[in-house]
LUMDREN-920716 format. One record per residue: residue in three letters; x, y, z of N, C-alpha, C in turn. Coordinates in steps of 0.001 Angstrom, whole numbers, padded with zeros to 6 digits, always signed. Layout:
<pts>
alaXYZXYZXYZ
...
</pts>
This chain:
<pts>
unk+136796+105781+084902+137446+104544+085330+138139+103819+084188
unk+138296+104793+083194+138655+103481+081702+137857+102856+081145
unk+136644+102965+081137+135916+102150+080157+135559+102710+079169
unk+135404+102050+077867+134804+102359+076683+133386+102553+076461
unk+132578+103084+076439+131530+103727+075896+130791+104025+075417
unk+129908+103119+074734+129339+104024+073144+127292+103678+073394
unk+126682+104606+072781+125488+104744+073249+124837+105153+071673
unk+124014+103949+071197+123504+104703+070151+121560+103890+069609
unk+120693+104466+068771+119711+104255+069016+119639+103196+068065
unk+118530+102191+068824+118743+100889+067610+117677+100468+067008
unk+116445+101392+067083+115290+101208+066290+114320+100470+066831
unk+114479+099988+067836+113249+098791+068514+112430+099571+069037
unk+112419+100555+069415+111550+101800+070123+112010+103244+070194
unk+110964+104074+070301+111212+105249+070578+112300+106286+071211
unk+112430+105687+072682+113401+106032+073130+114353+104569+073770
unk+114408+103291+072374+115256+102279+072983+116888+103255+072654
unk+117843+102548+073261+119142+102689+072771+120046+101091+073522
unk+121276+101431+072683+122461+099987+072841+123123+100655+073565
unk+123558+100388+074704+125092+100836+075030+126376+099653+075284
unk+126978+099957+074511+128156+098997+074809+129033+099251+076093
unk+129648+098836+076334+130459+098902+077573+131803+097738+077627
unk+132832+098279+077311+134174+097847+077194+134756+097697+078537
unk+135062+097042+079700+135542+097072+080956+136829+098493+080902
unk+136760+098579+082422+137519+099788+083005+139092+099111+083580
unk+139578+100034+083547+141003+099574+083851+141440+099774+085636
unk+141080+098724+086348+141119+099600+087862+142599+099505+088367
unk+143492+098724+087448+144804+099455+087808+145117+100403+087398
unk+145037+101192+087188+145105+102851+086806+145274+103743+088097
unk+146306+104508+088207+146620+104852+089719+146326+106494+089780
unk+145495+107205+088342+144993+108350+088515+143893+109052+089746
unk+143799+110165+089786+143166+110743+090941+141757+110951+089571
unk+140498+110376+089993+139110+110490+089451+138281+111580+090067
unk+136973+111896+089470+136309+112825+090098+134679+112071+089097
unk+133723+111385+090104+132721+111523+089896+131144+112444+090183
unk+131265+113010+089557+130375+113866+090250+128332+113431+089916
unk+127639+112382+090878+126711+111832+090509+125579+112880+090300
unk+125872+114378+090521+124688+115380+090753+123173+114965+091670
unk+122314+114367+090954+121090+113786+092439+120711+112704+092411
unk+121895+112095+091536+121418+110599+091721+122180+109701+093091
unk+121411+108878+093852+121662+108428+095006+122143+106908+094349
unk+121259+106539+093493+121538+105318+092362+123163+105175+092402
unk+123033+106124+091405+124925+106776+090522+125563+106305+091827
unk+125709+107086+092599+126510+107042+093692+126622+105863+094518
unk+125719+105489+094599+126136+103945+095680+126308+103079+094940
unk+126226+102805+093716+126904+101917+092906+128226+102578+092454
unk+128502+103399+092328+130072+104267+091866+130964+103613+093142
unk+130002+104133+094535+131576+104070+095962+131931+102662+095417
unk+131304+101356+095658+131946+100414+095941+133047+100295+094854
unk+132280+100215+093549+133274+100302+091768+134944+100996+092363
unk+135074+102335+092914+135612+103117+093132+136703+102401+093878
unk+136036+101622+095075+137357+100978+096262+137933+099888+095335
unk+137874+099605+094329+138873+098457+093074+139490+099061+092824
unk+139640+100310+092878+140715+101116+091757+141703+101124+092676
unk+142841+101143+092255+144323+101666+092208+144820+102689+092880
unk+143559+103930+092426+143972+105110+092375+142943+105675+093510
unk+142974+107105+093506+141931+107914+094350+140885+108325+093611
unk+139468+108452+094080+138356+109090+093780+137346+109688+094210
unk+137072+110655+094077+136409+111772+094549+134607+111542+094060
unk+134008+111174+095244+132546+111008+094626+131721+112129+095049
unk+131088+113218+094490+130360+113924+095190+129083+114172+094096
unk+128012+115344+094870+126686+115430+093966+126253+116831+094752
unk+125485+117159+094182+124174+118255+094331+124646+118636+096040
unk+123847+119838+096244+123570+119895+098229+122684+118858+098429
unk+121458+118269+097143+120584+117694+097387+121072+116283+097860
unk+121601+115644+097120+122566+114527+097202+123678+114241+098461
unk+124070+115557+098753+124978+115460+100077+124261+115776+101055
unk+123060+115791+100879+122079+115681+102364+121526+113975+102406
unk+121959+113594+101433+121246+112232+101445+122440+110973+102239
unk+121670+109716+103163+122512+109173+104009+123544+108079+103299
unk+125003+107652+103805+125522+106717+102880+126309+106114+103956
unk+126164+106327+104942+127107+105961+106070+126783+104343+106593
unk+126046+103801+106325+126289+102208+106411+127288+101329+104824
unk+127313+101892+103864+128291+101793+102947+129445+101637+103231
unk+129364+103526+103668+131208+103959+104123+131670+102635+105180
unk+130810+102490+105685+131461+101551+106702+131559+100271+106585
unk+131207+100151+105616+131015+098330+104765+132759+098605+104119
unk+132494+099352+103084+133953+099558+102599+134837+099671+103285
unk+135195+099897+104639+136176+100576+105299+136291+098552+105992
unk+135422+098330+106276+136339+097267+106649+136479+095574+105512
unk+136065+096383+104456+136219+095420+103478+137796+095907+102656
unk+138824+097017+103453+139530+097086+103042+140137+098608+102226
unk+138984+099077+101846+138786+100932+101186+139433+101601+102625
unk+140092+103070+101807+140126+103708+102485+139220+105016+101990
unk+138387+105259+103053+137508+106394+103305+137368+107269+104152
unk+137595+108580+103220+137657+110199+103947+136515+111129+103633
unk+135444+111008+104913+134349+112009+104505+134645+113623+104576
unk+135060+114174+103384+135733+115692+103321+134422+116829+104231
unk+133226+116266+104282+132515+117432+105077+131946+117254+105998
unk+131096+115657+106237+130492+115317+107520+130238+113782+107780
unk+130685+113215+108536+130552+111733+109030+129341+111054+108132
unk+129521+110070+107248+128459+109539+106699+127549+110081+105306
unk+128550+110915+104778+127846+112099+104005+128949+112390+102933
unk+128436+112479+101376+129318+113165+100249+129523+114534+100348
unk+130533+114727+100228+131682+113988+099498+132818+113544+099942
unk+132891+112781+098955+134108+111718+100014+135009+110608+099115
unk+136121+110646+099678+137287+109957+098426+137325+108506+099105
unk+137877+108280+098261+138009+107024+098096+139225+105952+097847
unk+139965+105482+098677+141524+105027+097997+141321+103371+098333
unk+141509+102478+096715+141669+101197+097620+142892+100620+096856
unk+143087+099466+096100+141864+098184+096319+141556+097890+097450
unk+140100+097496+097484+139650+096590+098281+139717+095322+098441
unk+140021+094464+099784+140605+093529+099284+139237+092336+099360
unk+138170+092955+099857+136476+091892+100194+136824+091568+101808
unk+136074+090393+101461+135845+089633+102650+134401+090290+103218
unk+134695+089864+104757+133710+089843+105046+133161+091701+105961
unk+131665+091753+105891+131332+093358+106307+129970+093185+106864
unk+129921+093734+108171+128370+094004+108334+127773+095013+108035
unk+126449+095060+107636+126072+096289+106979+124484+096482+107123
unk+123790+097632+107529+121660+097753+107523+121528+097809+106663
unk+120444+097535+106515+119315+097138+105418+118620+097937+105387
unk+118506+098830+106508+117288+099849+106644+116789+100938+105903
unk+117951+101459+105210+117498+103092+104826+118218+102934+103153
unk+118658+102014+102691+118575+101671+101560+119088+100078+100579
unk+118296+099456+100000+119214+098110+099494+120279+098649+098212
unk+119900+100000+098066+121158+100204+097006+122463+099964+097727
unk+122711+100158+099024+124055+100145+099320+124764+098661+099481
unk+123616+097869+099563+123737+096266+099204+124290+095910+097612
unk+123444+096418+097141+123267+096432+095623+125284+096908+095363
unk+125522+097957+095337+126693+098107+095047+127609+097405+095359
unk+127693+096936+096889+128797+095900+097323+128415+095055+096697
unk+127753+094020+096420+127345+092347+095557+127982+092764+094123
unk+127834+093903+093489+128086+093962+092316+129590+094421+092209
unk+130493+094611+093295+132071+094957+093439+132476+093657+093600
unk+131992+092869+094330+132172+091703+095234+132620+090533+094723
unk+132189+090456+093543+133595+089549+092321+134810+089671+091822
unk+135090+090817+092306+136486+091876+091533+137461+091756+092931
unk+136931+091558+093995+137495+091344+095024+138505+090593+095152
unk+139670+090820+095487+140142+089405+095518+140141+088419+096945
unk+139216+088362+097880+139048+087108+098612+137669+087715+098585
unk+136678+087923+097343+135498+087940+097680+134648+088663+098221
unk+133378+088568+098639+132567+089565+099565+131490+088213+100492
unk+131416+088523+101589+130295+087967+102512+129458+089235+103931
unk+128321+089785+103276+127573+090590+103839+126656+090034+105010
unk+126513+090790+106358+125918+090429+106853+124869+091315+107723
unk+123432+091018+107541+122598+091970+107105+122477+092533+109070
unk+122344+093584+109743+122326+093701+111065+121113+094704+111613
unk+119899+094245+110191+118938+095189+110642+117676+094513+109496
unk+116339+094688+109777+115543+094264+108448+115792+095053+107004
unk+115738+093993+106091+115994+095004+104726+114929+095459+104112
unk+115342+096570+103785+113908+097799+102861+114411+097378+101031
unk+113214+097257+100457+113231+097389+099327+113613+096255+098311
unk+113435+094952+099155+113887+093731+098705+114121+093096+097346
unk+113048+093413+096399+112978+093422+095243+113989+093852+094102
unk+114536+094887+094459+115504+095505+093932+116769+095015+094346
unk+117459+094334+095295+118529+093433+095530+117904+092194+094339
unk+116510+091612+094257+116787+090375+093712+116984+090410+092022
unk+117108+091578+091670+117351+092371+090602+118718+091951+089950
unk+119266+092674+091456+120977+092651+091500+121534+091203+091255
unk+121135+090593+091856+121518+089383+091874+121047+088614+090192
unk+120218+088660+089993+119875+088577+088736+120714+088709+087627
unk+120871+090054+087493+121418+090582+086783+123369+089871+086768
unk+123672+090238+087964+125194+089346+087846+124982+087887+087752
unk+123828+087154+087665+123965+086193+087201+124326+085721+085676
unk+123566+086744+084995+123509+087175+083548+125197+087184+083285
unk+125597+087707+084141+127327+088035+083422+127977+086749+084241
unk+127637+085671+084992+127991+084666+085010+128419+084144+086683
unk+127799+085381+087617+127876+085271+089021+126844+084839+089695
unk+127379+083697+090145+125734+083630+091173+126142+083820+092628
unk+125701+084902+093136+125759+084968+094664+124642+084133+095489
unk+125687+083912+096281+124919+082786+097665+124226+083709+098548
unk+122836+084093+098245+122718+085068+099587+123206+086536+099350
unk+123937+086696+100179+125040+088079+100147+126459+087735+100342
unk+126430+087025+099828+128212+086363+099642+128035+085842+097787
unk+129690+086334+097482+130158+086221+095968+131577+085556+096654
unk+131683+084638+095519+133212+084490+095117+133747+085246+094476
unk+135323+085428+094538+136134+086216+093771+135982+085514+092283
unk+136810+086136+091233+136867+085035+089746+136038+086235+088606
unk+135354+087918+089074+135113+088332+087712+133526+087776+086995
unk+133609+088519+085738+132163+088860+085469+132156+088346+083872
unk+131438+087906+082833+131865+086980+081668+130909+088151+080794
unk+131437+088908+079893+130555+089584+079234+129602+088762+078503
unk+128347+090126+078199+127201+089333+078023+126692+090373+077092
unk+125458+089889+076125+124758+090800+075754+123152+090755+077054
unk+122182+091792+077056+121959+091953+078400+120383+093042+077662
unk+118989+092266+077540+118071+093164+077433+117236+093735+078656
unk+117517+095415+078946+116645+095713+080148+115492+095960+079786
unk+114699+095717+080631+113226+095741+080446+112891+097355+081195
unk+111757+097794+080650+111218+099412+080817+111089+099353+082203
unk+110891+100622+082528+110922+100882+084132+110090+101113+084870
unk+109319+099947+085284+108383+099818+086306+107253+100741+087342
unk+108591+101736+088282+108469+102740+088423+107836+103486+088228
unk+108440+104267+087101+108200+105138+085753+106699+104687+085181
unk+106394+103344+085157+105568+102864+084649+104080+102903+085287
unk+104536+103034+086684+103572+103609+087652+102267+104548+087275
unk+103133+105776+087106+102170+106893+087014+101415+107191+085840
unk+101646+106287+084569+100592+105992+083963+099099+104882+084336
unk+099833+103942+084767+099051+103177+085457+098311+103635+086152
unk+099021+104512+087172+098179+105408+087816+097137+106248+087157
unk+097326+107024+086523+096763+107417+085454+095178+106873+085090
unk+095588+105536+084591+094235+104989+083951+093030+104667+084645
unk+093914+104163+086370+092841+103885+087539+092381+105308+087748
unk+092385+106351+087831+092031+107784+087921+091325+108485+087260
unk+091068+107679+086147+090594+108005+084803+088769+107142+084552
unk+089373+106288+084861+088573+104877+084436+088653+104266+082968
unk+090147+105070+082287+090686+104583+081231+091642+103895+081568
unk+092218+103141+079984+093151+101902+079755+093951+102650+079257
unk+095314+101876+079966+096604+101899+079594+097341+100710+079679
unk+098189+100509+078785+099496+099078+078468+100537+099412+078314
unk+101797+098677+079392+102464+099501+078957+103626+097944+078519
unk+103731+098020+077054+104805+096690+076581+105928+096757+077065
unk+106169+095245+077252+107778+095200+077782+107680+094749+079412
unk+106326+094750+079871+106537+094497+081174+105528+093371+081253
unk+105787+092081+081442+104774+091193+081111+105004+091013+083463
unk+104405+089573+083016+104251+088920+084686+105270+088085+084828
unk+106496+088228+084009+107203+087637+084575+109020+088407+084608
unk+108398+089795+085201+109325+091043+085376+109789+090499+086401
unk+111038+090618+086883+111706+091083+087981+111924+092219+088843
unk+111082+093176+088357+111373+094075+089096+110130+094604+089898
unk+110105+095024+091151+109076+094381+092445+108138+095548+092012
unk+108850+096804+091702+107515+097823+091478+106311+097726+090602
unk+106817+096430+089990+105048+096037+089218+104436+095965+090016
unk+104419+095640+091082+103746+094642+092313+102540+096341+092656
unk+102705+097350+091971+102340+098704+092117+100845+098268+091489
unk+100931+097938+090410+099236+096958+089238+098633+096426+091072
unk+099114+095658+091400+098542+094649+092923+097861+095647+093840
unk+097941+097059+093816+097713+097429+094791+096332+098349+094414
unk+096441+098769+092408+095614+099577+091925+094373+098775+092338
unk+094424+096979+091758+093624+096132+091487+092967+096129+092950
unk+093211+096066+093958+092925+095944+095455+091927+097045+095567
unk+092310+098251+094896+091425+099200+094552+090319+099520+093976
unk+090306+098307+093214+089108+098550+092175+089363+098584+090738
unk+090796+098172+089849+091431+098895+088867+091028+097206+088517
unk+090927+096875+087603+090873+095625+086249+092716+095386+085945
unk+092868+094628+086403+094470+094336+085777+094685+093094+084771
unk+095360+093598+083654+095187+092262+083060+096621+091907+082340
unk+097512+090342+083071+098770+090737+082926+099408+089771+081799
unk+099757+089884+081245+100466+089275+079825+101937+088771+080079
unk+102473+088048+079021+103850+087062+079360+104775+088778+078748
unk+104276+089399+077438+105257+090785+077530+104329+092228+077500
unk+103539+092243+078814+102907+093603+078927+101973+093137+079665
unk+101350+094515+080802+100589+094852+081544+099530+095676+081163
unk+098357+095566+081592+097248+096690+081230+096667+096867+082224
unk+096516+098274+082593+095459+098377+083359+094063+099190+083329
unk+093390+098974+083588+091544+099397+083137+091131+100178+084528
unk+090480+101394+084667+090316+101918+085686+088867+101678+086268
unk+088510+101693+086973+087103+101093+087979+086210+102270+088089
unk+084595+102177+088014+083268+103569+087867+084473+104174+089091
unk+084423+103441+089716+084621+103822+091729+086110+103313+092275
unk+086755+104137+092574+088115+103726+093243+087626+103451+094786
unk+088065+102794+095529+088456+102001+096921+089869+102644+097478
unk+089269+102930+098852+090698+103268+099882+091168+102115+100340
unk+092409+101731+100412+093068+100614+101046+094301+100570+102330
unk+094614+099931+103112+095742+100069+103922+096147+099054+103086
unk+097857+099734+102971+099200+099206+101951+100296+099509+102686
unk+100852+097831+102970+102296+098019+103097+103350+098069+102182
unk+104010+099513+101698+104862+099528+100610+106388+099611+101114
unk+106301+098696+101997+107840+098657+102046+108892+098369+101030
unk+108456+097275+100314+109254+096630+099110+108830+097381+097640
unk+108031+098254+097540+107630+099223+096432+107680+100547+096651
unk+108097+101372+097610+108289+102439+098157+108361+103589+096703
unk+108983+103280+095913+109190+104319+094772+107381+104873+094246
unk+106872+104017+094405+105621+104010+093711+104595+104565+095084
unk+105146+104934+096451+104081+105646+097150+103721+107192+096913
unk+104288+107598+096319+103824+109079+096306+102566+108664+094855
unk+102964+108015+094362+101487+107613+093115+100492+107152+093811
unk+100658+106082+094357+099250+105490+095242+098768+106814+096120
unk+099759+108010+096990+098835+109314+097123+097975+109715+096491
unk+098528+109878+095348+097851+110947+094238+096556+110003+093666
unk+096576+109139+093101+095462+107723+093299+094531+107964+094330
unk+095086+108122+095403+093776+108062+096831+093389+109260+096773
unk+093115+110399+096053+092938+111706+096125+091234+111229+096118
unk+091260+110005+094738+089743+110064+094124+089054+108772+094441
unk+089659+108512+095852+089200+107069+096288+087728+106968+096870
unk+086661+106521+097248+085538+106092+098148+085820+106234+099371
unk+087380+106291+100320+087366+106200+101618+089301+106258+101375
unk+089650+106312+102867+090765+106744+103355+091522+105545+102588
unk+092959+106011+102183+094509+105285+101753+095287+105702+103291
unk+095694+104017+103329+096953+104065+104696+098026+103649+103884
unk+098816+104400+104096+100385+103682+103061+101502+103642+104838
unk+101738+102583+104631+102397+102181+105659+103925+101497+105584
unk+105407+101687+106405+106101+101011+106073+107029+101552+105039
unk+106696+102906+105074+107827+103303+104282+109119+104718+105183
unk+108796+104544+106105+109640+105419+107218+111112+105891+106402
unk+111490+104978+105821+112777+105277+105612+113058+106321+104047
unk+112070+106198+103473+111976+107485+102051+111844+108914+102898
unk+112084+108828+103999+112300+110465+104550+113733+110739+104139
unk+114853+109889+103400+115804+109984+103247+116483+110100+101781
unk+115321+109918+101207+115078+110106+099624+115564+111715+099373
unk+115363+111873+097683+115467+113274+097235+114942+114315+098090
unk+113665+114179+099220+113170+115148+099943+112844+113937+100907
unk+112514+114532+102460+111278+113727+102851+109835+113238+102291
unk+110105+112495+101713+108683+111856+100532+107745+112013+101457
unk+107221+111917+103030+106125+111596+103394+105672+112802+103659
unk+106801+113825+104435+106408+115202+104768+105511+115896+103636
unk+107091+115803+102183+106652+116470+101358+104747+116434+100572
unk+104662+114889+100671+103692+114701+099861+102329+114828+100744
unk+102225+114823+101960+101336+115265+102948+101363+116791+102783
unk+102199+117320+102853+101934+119199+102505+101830+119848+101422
unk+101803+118824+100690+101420+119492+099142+100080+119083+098762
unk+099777+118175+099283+098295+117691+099186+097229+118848+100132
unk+097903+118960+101322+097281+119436+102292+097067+121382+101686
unk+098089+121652+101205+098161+123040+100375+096837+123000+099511
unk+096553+121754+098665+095279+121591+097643+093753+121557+098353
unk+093728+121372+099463+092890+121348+100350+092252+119973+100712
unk+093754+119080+100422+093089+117337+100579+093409+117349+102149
unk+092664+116206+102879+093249+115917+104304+094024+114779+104167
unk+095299+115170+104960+095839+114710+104763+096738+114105+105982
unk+097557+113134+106520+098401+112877+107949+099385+112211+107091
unk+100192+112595+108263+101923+112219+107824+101678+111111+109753
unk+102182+109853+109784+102779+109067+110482+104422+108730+110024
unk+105023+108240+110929+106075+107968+111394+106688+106953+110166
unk+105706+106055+109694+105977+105361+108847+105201+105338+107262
unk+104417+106659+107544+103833+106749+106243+103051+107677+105944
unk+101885+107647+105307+100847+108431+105643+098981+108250+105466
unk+097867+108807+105690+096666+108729+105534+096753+109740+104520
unk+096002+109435+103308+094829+110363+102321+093707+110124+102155
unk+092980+111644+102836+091599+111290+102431+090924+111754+101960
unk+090331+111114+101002+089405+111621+099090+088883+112677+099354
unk+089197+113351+098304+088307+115196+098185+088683+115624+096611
unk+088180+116563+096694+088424+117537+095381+089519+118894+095781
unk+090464+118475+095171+091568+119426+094730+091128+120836+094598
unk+091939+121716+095195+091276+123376+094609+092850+123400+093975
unk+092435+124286+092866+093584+124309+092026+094967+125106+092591
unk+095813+124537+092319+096723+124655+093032+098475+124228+092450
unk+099651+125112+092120+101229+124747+092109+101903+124347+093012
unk+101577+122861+092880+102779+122223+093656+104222+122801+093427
unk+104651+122465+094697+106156+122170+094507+106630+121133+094853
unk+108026+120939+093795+108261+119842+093611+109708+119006+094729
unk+109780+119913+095526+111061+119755+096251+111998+119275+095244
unk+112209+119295+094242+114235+118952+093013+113543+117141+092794
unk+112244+116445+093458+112049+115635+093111+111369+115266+091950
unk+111844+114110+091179+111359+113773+090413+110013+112980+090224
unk+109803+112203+091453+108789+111479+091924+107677+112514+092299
unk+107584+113359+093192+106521+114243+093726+106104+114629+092645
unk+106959+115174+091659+106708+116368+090681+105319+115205+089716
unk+106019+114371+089045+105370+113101+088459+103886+112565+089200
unk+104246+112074+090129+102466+112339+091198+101613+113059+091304
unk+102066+114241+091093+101108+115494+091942+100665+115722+090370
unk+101414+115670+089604+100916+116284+088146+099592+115135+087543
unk+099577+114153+087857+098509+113229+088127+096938+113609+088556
unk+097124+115008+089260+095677+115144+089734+094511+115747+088722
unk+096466+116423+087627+095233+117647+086893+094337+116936+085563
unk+094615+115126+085692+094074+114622+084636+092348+114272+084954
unk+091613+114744+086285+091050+114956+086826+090956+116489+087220
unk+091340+117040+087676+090673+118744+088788+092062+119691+087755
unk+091237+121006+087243+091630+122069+086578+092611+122586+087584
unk+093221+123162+087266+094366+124578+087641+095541+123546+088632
unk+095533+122451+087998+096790+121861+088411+097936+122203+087852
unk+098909+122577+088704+100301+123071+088069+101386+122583+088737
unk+103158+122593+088421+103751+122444+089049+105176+123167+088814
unk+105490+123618+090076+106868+124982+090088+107846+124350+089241
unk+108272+123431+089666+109499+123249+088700+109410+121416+088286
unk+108331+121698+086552+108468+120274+085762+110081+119680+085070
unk+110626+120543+085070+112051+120089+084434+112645+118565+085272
unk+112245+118842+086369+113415+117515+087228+112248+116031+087128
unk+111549+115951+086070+111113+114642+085539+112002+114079+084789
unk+113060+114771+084413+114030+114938+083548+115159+113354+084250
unk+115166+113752+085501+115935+112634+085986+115461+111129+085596
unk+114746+110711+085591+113940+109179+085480+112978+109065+084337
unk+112433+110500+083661+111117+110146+082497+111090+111221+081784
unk+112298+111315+080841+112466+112798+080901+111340+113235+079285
unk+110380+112380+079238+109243+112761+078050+108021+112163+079089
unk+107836+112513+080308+106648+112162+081023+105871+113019+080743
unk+105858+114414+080649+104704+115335+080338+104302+115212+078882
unk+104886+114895+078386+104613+114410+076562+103600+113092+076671
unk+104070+112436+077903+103441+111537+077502+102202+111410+078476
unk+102042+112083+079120+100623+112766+080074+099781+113366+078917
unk+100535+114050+078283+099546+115128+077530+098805+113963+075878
unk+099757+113038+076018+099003+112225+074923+098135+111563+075667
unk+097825+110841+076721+097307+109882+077419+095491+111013+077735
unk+096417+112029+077871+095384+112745+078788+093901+113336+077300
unk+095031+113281+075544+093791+113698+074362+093437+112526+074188
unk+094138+111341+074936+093131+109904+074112+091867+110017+074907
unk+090681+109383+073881+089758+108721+075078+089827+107895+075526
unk+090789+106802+075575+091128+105249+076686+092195+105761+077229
unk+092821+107101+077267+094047+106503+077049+094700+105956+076047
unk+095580+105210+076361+096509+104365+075262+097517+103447+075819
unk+098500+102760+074872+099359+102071+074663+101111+102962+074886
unk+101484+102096+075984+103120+102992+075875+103933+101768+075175
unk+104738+101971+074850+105855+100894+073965+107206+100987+074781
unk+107866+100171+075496+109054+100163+075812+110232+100940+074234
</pts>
């Protein structure tokens, strides 16, 4: 898109880095080609970026990625002014892109992802009469819109709701905080263990909802203890089964699985129906890979039951996910002959997670992670 670039390491941590970012030129009337490979992220923040330009652009990814849904987007853009051509199937990458867009107003669900929110709010200043969204279904994943909003506040936007004024973005310098998420399956980890882990950089006054993941260990039985910059968590003699609605933390249910493996009584994870639309079906997948280990296990409509046993050793597979793969590898810090077919695609989101399993796993507390 024209922007400048530069990415380099600045010593505050291990794997910190700076990236600068010089704005893109969206009058530029070239033909683009993004190709997001399996990120669903990449991509629904790229389409909207994409309908500013001038020119044409080609967004596509993986088979994995073009099985994944985008068709409440396409249709946000299309009457916010984009023109959009799905080259293989209604609602589905790959698919070009010709605008400017000119905003205004778009109805759009909430249901099956807030990234596609997320991208329009963050186009929606560049607009020129603006953006006003209007939501025509309950929204999944709430936390992560209030992110969005956040964040363009930082560069000098405050959206009303789901409406922006036109008027542009005021550069900023901009510190992200470690990834929550990601941050999970150590956490996870320590409740599984009945060791401690901290992980700096994420105190209690994060914005980002998947901490809210600590809330659910603690419900469990886990010691949480939360700091203004870092979290710790302490694992319990005895884990507790719980019913959890993870609608607004959804990234972090395949961990709370792997967690309930070594619980006192049954995990209900409820409310997450719509991660069947993720990198794999998350609920299928993670119910039959458990169920392969010889855990019992149910898949519902909106989630699933695990119930506590001992693992027979066993290679998961990882369906190309990064999340399953990361969970399931969780069990063997507990039960021998845990393995998994393909560890490489941690690579997407934590790409030193087994490095950092395998340190966690020679401490005796555990340990300390450092943003």
């Amino acid at each position: 898109f024209g922007a400048a670039v530069t990415v380099e390491a600045d010593g505050s941590g291990p794997s910190s880095v700076t990236i600068t970012v010089t704005g893109a030129d969206l009058a530029r009337t070239d033909a683009v080609t993004v190709f997001a490979r399996q990120s669903g992220t990449t991509s629904r923040l790229v389409l909207p970026a994409a309908a500013l330009r001038a020119g044409t652009t080609l967004v596509d990814g993986t088979e994995q990625l073009r099985a994944r849904p985008f068709g409440p987007q396409l249709a946000a853009l299309r009457q916010l002014g984009a023109t959009i051509e799905e080259l293989r199937r209604p609602g589905f990458l790959p698919v070009r892109v010709v605008g400017p867009a000119r905003g205004g107003h778009a109805d759009i669900s909430g249901d099956v992802s807030s990234q596609f929110l997320s991208g329009l709010l963050l186009a929606g200043p560049l607009m020129p009469d603006g953006l006003s969204l209007t939501l025509t279904t309950q929204l999944v994943s709430q936390p992560y819109l209030d992110i969005t909003r956040d964040v363009m506040a930082a560069f000098g936007v405050a959206a009303d709701g789901l409406a922006v004024a036109p008027g542009g973005y005021r550069a900023t310098d901009l510190t992200v905080e470690p990834d929550a998420s990601s941050a999970s399956y150590v956490f996870g980890a320590a409740a599984m263990t009945g060791g401690r882990v901290t992980v700096a950089g994420l105190g209690h006054g994060s914005a980002q909802g998947d901490l809210a993941f600590v809330d659910l260990l603690e419900r469990m039985g886990a010691t949480v203890e939360r700091g203004t910059d870092r979290t710790t968590v302490i694992g319990p003699a005895r884990l507790r089964g719980i019913d959890a609605d993870m609608r607004h933390v959804s990234d972090t249910a395949q961990t709370l699985a792997a967690v309930a493996v070594g619980a006192d009584g049954p995990t209900r994870v409820r409310g997450i129906g719509f991660v069947r639309g993720k990198e794999t079906d998350r609920i299928r997948a993670v119910v039959t890979e458990l169920r392969r280990a010889g855990i019992d296990a149910v898949e519902h409509d909106d989630g699933f039951t695990v119930v506590p046993g001992v693992p027979r050793p066993t290679v998961f597979r990882t369906y190309e996910d990064h999340r399953m793969a990361m969970s399931l590898a969780l069990l063997g810090l507990r039960h021998p002959g845990i393995g998994l077919a393909d560890p490489g695609c941690v690579a997407k989101t934590y790409p030193c997670f087994l490095d950092d399993l395998q340190t966690l796993r020679t401490s005796r507390t555990l340990g300390t992670l450092r943003a």
